[in-house]
N, C-alpha and C positions, 0 to 999 in steps of 0.2 A: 421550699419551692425550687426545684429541679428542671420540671420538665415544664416545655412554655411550647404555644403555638402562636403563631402570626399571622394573621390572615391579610393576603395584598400582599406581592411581591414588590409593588412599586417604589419610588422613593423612598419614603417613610418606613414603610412596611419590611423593605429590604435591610433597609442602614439598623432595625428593631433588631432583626433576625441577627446582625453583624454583630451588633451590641453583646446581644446576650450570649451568642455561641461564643465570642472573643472570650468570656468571660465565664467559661466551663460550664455553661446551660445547657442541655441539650434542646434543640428548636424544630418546631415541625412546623415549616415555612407553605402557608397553603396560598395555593390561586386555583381560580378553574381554566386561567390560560399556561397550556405547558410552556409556549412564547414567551409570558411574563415572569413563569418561575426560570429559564434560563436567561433570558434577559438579569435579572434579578441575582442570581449565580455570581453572573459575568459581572455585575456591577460591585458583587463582595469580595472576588477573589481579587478585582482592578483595586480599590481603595486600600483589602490588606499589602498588596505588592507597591503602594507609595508607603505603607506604613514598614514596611520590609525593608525597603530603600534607605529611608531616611532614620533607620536603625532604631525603630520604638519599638518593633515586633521582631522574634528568631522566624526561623522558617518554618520551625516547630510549631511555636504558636500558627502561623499561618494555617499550617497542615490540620492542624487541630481545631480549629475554629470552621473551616470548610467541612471536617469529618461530625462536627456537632450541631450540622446542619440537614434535615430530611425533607425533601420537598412533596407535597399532596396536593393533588387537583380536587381531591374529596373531603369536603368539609369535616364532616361526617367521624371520616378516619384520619385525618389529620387530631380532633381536639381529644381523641380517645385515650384517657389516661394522661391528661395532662396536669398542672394545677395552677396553673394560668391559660389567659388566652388574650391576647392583645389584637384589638380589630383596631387593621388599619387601611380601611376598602376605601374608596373615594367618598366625596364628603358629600352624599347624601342621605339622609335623611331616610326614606324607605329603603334606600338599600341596607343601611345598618342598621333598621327596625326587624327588616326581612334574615338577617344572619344573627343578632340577637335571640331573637326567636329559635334559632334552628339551633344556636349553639348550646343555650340554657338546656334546649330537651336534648342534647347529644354529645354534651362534657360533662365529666362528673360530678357531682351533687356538691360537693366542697370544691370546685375549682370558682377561682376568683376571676370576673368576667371586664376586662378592661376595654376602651377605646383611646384611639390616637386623636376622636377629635376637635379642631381648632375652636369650635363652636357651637355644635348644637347639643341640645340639653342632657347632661348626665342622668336626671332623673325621669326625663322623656322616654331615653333608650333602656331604662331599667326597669321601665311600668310594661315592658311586654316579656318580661320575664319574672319566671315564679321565687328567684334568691335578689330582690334589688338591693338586701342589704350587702351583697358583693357583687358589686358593681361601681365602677369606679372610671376617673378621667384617668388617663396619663398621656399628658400633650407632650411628646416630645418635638426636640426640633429641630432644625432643616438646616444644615447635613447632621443628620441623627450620631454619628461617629464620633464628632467634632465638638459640638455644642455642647456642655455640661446641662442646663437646665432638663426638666423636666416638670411640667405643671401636672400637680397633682390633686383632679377635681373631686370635692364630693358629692353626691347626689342629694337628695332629702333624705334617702333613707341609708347611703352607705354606713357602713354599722366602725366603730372607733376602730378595733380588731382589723378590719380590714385593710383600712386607710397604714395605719400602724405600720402595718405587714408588706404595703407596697411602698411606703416612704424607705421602709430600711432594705428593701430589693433593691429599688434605688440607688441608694447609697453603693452598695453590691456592685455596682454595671459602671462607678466612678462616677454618678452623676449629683448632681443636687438638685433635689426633690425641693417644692413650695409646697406647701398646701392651701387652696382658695377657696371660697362654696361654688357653685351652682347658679353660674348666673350669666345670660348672654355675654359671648364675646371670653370670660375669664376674666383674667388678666391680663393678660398678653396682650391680644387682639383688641382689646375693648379700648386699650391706649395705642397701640400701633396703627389700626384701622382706622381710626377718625385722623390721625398725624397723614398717613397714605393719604386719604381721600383729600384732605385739606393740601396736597401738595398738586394734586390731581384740579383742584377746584384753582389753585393757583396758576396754574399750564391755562387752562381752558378761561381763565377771566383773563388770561393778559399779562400776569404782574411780572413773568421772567418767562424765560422759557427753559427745556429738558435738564442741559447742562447747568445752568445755572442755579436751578432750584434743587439738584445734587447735589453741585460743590456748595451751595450754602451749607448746605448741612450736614455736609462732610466732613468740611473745613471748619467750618464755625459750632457744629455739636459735637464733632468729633464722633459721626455715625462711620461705619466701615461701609455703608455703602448707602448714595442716597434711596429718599423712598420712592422713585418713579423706576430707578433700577430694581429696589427691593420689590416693588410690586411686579414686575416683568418676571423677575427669580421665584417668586408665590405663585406668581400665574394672576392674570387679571379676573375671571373667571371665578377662582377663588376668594379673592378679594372683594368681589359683587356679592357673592354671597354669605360672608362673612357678616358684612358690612347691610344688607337684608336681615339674616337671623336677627342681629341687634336694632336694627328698627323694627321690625316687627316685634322683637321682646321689651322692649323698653317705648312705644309710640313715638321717641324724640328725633324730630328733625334734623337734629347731627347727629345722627346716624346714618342720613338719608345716601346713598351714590351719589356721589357729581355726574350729570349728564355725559359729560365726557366717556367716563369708563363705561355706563351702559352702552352707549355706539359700539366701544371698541371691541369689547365682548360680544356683541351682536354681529361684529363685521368680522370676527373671528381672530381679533388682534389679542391673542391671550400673552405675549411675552415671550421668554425664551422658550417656552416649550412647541410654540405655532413659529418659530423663526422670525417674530415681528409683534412689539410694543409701543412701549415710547422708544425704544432701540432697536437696533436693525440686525437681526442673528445670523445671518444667510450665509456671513462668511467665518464669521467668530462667535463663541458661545459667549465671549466677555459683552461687557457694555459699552462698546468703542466709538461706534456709527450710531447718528440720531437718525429715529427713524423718518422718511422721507417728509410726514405729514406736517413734523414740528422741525422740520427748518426753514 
């Protein structure tokens, strides 16, 4: 496998694109917003020029990973002739039921069909395509560049061959593959989500407040960053629905949202990316200032 497409320039979908072209892929980086494929540019050639800096990449490389990147606004011609295709669109549900669809009838018949994601079912998104046995998870994660992991889901039906084939890709792009089944949340999320919520449940009953219930678990788990700030860096938003898929797939009350974060998402306090969480972004993208509400 040579030639790979990424669909979503965003975060995830960009730092994919970074991954693989660093790593002599050639990439056909799709969005339908030309705004978000240059946004998306700008945000690979910014991270190779810290890796430039700080002497892990030549210039060469740099030059080279930028030249092993093609951007498409067309789905269509973007997966043409590729042998992967990594959907990494926002995380809903008909939206990547709607591009699954479109990609199985317009990438080639042996191209391996992957998503980026966090949560909803591998084998959901592979029952509206006619190859579900290539069809597969690949969670990676946030900052895509940085992070070694990659969670690598299977479906009901992905076939051994496949799974196989994208563990040792993997390996290829420097990262370390897991393998898990098919089941709300993964792994990942199904233990980080309930830890979020229950620190979210803590804020909102009283037991500390922002700062404090960070630095516990900063200090005391030795996390890089607590979960009220993690969750601001997710996006709240994100987090709600996460933290949904898994109550809905599993019926269990810890699963359930803490009332708290449905407000917050409702009032449009998504974290850093709306400038306002449990932390205040307006002047800093860091987590420095508590936001007004919880002090």
């Amino acid at each position: 496998m040579k030639n790979i497409a990424v669909i979503g320039a965003g975060t995830m979908g960009n730092g994919i694109a970074h991954v693989f072209a660093q790593n002599n892929f050639t990439v056909n980086l799709i969005d339908i917003s030309e705004e978000a494929l240059a946004r998306g540019l700008a945000t690979i050639t910014k991270n190779l020029d810290r890796l430039l800096v700080k002497e892990k990449i030549t210039e060469e490389t740099k030059n080279k990973t930028l030249q092993n990147i093609t951007t498409f606004t067309s789905i269509s011609e973007g997966v043409k002739n590729v042998d992967l295709v990594v959907e990494a669109a926002t995380e809903n549900i008909d939206l990547k039921l709607k591009i699954f669809k479109q990609i199985d009838s317009e990438a080639p018949k042996n191209a391996i069909l992957a998503t980026n994601t966090s949560s909803i079912s591998i084998t959901k998104i592979a029952s509206v395509t006619s190859r579900p046995e290539k069809v597969i998870g690949m969670h990676f994660m946030n900052p895509v560049p940085i992070m070694k992991l990659i969670e690598i889901i299977r479906g009901y039906s992905t076939s051994n061959e496949v799974t196989s084939s994208i563990m040792d890709l993997s390996k290829e792009l420097g990262k370390v593959p897991v393998e898990v089944n098919d089941y709300p949340g993964f792994v990942a999320n199904r233990i980080l989500m309930p830890m979020i919520n229950e620190a979210i449940e803590a804020l909102y009953n009283g037991v500390a407040g922002v700062y404090e219930i960070d630095t516990v678990m900063k200090l005391g788990m030795a996390h890089p960053m607590g979960p009220l700030q993690l969750a601001d860096f997710i996006g709240l938003d994100v987090c709600l629905f996460i933290l949904n898929v898994m109550y809905d797939g599993f019926k269990n009350p810890k699963y359930a949202p803490c009332p708290l974060l449905v407000n917050m998402v409702q009032a449009g306090k998504l974290g850093v990316k709306s400038g306002e969480g449990f932390y205040d972004y307006t002047e800093s993208k860091k987590a420095e200032k508590i936001s007004n509400q919880f002090i």
